[in-house]
DOLO-687937 format. One line per 8 residues: number of its first residue (from 0); for each residue x, y, z of N, C-alpha, C. Coordinates in steps of 0.1 Angstrom, whole numbers. Layout:
// residues N
NUM	X,Y,Z,X,Y,Z,X,Y,Z  ... .
***
This chain:
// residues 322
0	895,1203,1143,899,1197,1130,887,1198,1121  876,1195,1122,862,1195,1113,864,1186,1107  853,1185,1095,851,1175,1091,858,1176,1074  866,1187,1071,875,1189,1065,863,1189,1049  870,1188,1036,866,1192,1029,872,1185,1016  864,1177,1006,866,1171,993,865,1181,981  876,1184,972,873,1188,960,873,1177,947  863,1176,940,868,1166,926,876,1176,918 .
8	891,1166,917,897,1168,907,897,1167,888  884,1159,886,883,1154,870,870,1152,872  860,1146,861,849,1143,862,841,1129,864  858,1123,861,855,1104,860,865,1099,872  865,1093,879,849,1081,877,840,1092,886  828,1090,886,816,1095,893,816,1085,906  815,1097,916,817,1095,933,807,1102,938  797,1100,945,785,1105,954,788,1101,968 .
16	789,1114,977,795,1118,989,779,1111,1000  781,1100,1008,776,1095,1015,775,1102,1029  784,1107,1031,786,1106,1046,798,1114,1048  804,1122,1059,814,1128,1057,817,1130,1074  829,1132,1078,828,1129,1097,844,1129,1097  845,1127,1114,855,1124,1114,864,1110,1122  878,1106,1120,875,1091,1122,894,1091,1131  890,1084,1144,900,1083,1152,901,1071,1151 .
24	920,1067,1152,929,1051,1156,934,1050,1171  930,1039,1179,936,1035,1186,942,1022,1189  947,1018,1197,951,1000,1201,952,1003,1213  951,989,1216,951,982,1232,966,972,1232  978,973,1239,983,963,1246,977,950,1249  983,941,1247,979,927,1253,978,929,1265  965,915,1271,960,918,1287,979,916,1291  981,917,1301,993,918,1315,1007,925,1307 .
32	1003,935,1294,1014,942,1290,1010,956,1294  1020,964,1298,1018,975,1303,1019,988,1291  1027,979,1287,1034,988,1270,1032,977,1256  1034,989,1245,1032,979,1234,1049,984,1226  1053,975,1220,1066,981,1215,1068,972,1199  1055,965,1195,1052,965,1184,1040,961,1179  1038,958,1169,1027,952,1164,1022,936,1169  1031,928,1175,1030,916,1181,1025,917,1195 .
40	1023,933,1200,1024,932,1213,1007,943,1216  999,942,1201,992,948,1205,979,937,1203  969,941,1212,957,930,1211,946,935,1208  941,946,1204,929,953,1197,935,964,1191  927,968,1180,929,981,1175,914,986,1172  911,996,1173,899,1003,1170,899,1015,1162  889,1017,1157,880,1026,1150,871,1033,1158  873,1052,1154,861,1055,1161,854,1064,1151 .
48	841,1069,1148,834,1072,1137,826,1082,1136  824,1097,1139,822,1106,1142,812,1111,1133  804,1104,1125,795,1113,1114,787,1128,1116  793,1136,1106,787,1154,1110,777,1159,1098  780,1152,1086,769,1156,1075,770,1144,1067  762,1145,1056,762,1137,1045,749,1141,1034  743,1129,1026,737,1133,1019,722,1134,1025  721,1130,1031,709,1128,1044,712,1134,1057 .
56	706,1143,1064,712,1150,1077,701,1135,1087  692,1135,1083,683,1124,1088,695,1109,1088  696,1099,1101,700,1087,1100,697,1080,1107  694,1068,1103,683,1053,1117,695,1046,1122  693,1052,1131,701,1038,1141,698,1030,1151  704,1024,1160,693,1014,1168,686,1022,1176  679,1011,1184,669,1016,1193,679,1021,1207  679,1038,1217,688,1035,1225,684,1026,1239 .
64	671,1016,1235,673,1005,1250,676,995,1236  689,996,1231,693,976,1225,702,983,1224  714,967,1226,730,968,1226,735,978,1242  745,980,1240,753,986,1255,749,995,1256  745,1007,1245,734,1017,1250,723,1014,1254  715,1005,1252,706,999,1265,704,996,1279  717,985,1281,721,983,1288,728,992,1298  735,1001,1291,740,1012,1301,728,1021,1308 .
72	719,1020,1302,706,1033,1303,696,1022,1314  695,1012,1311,690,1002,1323,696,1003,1334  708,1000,1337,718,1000,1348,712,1016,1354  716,1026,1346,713,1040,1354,700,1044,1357  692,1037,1350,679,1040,1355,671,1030,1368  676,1016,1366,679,1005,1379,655,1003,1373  653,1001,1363,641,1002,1360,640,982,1355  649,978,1351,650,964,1348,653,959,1354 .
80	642,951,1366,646,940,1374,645,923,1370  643,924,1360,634,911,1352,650,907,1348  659,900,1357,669,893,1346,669,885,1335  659,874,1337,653,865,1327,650,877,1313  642,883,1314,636,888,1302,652,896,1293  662,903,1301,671,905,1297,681,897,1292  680,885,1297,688,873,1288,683,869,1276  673,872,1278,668,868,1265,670,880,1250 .
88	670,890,1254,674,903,1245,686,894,1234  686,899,1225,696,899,1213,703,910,1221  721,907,1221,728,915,1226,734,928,1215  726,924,1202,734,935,1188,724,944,1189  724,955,1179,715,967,1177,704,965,1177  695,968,1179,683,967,1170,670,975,1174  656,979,1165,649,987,1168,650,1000,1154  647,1013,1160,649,1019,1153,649,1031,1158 .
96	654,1046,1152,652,1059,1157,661,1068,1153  655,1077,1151,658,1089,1140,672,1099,1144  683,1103,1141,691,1107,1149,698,1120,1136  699,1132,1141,705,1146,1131,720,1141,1134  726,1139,1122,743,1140,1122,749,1151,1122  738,1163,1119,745,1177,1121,741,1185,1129  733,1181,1140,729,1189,1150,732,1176,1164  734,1163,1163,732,1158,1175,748,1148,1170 .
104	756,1146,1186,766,1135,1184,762,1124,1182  772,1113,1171,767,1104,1169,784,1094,1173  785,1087,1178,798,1077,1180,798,1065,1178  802,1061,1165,804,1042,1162,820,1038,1170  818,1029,1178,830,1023,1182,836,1013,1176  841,1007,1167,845,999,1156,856,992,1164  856,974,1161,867,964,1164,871,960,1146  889,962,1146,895,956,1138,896,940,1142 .
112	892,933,1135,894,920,1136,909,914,1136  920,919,1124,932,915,1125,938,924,1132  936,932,1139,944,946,1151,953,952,1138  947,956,1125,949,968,1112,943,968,1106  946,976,1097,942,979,1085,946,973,1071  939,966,1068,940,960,1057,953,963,1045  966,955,1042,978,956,1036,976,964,1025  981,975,1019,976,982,1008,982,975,998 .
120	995,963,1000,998,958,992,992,941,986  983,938,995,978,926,995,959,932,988  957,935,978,943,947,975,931,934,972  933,922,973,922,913,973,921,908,984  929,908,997,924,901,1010,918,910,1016  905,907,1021,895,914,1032,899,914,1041  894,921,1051,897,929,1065,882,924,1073  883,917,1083,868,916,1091,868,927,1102 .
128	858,933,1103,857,944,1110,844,940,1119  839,948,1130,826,947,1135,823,960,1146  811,966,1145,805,975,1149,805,974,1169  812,975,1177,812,973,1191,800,982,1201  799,993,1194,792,1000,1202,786,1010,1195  776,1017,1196,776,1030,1188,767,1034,1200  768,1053,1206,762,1059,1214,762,1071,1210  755,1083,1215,758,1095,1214,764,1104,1227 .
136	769,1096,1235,774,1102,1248,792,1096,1242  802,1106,1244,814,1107,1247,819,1102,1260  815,1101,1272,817,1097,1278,814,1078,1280  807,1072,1272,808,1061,1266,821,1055,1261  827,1063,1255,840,1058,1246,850,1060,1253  853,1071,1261,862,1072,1271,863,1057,1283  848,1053,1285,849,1047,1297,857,1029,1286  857,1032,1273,859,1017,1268,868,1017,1262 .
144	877,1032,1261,894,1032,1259,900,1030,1274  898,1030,1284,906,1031,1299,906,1013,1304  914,1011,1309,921,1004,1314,914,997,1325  916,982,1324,910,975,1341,918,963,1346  911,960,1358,918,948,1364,904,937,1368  908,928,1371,899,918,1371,903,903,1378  896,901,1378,900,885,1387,893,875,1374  901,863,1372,894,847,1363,897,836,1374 .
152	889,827,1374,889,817,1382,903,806,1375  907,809,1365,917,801,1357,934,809,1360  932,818,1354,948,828,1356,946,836,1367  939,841,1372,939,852,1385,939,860,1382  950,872,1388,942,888,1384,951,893,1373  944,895,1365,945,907,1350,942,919,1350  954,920,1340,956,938,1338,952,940,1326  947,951,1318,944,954,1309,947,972,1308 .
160	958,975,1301,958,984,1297,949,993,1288  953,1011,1295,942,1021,1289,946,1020,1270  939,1022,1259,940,1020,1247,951,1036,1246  955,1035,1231,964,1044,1230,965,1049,1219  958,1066,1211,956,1073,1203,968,1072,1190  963,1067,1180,970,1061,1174,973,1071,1163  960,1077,1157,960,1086,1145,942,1089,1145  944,1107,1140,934,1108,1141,930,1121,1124 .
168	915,1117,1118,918,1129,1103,900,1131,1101  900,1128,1089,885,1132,1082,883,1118,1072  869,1118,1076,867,1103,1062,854,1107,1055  851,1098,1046,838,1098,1032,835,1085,1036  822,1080,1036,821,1070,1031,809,1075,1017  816,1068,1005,812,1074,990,809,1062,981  796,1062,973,794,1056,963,798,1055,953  808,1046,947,813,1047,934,810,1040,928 .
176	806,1044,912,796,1041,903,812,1033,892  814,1018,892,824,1016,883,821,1006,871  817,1013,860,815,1003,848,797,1005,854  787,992,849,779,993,851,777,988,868  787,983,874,788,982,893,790,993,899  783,989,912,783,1005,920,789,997,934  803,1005,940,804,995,952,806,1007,963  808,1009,976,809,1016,985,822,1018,987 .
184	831,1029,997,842,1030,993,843,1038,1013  850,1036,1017,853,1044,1032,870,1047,1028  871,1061,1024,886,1068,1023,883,1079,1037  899,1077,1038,903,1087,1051,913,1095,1048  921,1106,1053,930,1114,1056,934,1118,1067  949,1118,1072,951,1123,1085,953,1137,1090  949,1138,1101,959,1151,1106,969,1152,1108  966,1141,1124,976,1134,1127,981,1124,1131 .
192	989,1117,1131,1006,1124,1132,1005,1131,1117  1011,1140,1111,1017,1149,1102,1024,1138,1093  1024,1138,1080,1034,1129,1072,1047,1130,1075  1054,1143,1074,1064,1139,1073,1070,1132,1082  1067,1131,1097,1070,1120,1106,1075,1108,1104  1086,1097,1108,1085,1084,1103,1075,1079,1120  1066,1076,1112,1054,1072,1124,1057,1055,1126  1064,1050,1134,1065,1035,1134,1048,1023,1137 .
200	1042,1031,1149,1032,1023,1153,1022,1025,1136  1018,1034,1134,1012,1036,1121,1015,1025,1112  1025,1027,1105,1029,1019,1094,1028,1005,1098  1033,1001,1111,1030,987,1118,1018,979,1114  1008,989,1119,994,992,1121,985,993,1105  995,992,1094,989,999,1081,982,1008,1077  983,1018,1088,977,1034,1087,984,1040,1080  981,1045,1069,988,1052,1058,979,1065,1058 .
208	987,1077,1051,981,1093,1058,969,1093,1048  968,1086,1038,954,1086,1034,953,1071,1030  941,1065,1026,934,1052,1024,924,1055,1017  919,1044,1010,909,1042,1001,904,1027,1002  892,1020,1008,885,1010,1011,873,1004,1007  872,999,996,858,992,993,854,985,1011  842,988,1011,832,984,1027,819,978,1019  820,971,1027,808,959,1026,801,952,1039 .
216	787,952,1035,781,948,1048,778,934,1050  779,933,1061,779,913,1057,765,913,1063  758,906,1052,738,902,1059,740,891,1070  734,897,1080,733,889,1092,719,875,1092  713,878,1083,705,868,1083,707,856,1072  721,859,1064,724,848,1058,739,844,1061  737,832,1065,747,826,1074,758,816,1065  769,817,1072,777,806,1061,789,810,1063 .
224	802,801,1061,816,805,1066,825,807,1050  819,806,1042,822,804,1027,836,816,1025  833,833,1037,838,845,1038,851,838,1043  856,833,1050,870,825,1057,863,828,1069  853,831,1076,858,841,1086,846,832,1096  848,833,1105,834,830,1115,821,839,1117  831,852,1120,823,859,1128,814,859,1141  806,872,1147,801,870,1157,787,859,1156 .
232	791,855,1170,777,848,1178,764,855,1168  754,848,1169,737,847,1162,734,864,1173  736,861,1184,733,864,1195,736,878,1196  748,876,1185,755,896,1191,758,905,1178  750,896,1166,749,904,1154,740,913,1153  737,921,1146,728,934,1142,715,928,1138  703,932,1143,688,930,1142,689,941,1130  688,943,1120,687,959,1112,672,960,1113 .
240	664,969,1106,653,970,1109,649,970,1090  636,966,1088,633,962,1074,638,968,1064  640,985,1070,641,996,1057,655,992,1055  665,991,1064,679,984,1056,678,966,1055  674,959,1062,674,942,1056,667,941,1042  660,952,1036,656,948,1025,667,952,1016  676,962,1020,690,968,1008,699,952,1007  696,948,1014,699,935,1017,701,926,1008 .
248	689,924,1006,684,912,1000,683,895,1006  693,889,996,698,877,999,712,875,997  717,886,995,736,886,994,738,885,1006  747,880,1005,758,875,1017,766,886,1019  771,897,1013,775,908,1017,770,916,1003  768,931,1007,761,941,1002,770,954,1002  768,964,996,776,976,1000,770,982,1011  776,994,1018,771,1001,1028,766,1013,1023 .
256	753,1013,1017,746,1022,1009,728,1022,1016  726,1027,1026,732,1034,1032,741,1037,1043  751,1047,1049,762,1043,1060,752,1036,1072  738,1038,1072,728,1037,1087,733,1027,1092  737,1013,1079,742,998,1087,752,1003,1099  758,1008,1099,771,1010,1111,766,1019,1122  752,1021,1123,745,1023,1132,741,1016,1145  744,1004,1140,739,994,1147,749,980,1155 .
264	748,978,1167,758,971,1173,758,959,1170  769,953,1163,771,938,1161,768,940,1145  768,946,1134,773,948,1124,788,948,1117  784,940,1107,797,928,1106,799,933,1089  816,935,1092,813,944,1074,829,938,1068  832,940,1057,844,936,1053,849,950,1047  865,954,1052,874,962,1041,883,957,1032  884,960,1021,895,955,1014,900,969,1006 .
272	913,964,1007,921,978,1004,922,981,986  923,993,986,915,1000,970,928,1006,970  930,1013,973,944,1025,967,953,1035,981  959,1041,980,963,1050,991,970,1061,986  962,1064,969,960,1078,967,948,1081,962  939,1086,973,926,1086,970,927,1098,956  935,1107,952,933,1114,940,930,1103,926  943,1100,925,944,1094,919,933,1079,915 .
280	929,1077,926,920,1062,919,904,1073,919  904,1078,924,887,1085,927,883,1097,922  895,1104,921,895,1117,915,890,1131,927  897,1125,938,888,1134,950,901,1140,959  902,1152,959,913,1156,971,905,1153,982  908,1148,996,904,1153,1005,912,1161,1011  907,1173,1019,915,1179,1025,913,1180,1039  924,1182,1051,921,1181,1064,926,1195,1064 .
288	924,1203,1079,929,1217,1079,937,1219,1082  950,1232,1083,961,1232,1080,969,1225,1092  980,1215,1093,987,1216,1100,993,1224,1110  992,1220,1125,995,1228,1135,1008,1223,1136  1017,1236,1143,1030,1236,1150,1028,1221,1161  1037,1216,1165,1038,1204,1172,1032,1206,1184  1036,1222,1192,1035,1224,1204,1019,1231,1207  1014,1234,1198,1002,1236,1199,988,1227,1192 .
296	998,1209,1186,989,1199,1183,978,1198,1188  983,1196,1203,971,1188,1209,957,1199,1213  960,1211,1213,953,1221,1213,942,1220,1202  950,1220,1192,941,1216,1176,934,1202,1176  935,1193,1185,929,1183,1184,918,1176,1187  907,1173,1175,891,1168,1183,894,1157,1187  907,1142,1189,906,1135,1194,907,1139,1213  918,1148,1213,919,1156,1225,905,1160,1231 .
304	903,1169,1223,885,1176,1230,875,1165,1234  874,1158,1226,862,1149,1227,870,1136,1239  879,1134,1241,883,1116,1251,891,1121,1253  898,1135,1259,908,1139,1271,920,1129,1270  923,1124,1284,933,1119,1288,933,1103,1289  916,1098,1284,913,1081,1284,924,1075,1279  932,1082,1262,940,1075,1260,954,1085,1258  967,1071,1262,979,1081,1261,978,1086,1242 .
312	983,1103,1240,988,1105,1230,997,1106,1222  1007,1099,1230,1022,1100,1227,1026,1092,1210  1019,1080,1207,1017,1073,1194,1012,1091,1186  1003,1092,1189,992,1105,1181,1002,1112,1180  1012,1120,1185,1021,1131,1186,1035,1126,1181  1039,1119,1187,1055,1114,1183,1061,1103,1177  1044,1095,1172,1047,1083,1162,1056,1074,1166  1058,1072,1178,1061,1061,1188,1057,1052,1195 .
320	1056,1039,1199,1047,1034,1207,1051,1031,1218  1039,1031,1226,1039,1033,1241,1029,1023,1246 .
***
């Protein structure tokens, strides 16, 4: 698929291309559902975030010993015997280090808070979103789309189904300069499923074959419920490191200028929906590349290449849910 291609249509409004990648949908079934057969029956949806260029090939993201890439790299190296010292760790991003978006993989694993995307017809209610993981191993994301069982001392044993490939295209995240305000904007386009499809889970889901999203970073070091929203624990929000807590300031939320915030695990951001014809409000085609025949989809597909068989494709291909 690549990371496809923006032309400006007109000269106004002025858009500066942030970041450009590519961006997969999935959902999870409710724990002890085997299947999802609507939007009432699903219990997460996720975001995955693929950055390949931008305006900066250079981007800071956490340190990889903080957050689950730490912890995963402790576990395999069996080098941290100090439990105490590890309780005490902030479980969000934090630290710093330099990472090529066009020469090295980068992977944000993103939690929708309401299990969608923000109503295109509701354009002043926000979306709480939060950053779950970010790694550069594929094998990471695979092991946190698949499926487990488990024992609780309250219900007994639980099932948790594998997540299930929902839609997958190309996104921006882009600076738009409007009036004398400048706010942040995360537009996407699909591959697939293909429009013309009636895609049920999609539209359930509020995935529309393109989107347009003002994104906003919510400052973790200024606290306060004033947003509606709680959000995460003290404990499992994003440490950022000076050179972003100063973009900061003292706002309570900020644009995501630069994308590095979503670098970082436990980064806490808001969407709210802007348009769902990115021409038309931004003045920007995006383009994805050409549509494949159905039977050689999955062939054409970087959600396929990159996470195999972790999740079913059948939503991705026949816009049905499973």
């Amino acid at each position: 698929m690549g990371q496809g291609e923006e032309v400006k249509t007109r000269p106004d409004p002025k858009v500066e291309i942030q970041e450009r990648g590519d961006i997969f949908f999935f959902y999870r079934p409710k724990i002890g559902k085997m299947e999802a057969h609507g939007a009432d029956d699903v219990q997460k949806m996720y975001i995955v975030l693929r950055p390949e260029s931008g305006e900066r090939p250079l981007e800071e993201k956490q340190s990889p010993d903080s957050g689950k890439e730490g912890k995963k790299r402790s576990k395999e190296n069996k080098e941290n015997d100090n439990g105490d010292a590890d309780k005490e760790k902030p479980e969000g991003g934090h630290g710093a280090e330099e990472v090529n978006i066009e020469k090295q993989m980068l992977l944000r694993f993103i939690v929708m808070g309401r299990k969608s995307l923000p109503d295109p017809s509701q354009r002043s209610r926000p979306y709480w979103g939060f950053v779950e993981m970010v790694t550069t191993k594929t094998e990471d994301i695979k092991t946190a789309l698949k499926g487990e069982e488990y024992d609780t001392s309250t219900r007994g044993h639980r099932q948790q189904a594998p997540a299930r490939a929902l839609a997958e295209g190309v996104y921006r995240i882009l600076r738009h300069q409007f009036g004398r305000q400048t706010h942040t904007h995360l537009i996407y386009k699909l591959e697939f499923p293909t429009e013309a499809k009636h895609n049920e889970p999609q539209e359930e889901l509020n995935i529309e074959h393109e989107g347009s999203f003002i994104i906003q970073i919510r400052n973790p070091e200024e606290s306060g419920h004033s947003s509606g929203f709680g959000g995460l624990q003290s404990k499992r929000r994003a440490a950022f490191p000076a050179s972003l807590q100063g973009c900061l300031g003292k706002r309570r939320f900020a644009a995501a200028d630069p994308p590095d915030f979503l670098n970082y695990e436990g980064c806490e951001f808001l969407l709210i929906s802007a348009s769902d014809d990115i021409d038309r409000e931004l003045g920007l085609d995006l383009k994805t590349e050409s549509e494949a025949e159905e039977e050689t989809a999955k062939s054409c597909s970087d959600l396929i290449k990159l996470f195999g068989d972790s999740a079913s494709s059948k939503p991705l291909f026949s816009g049905t849910w499973v």
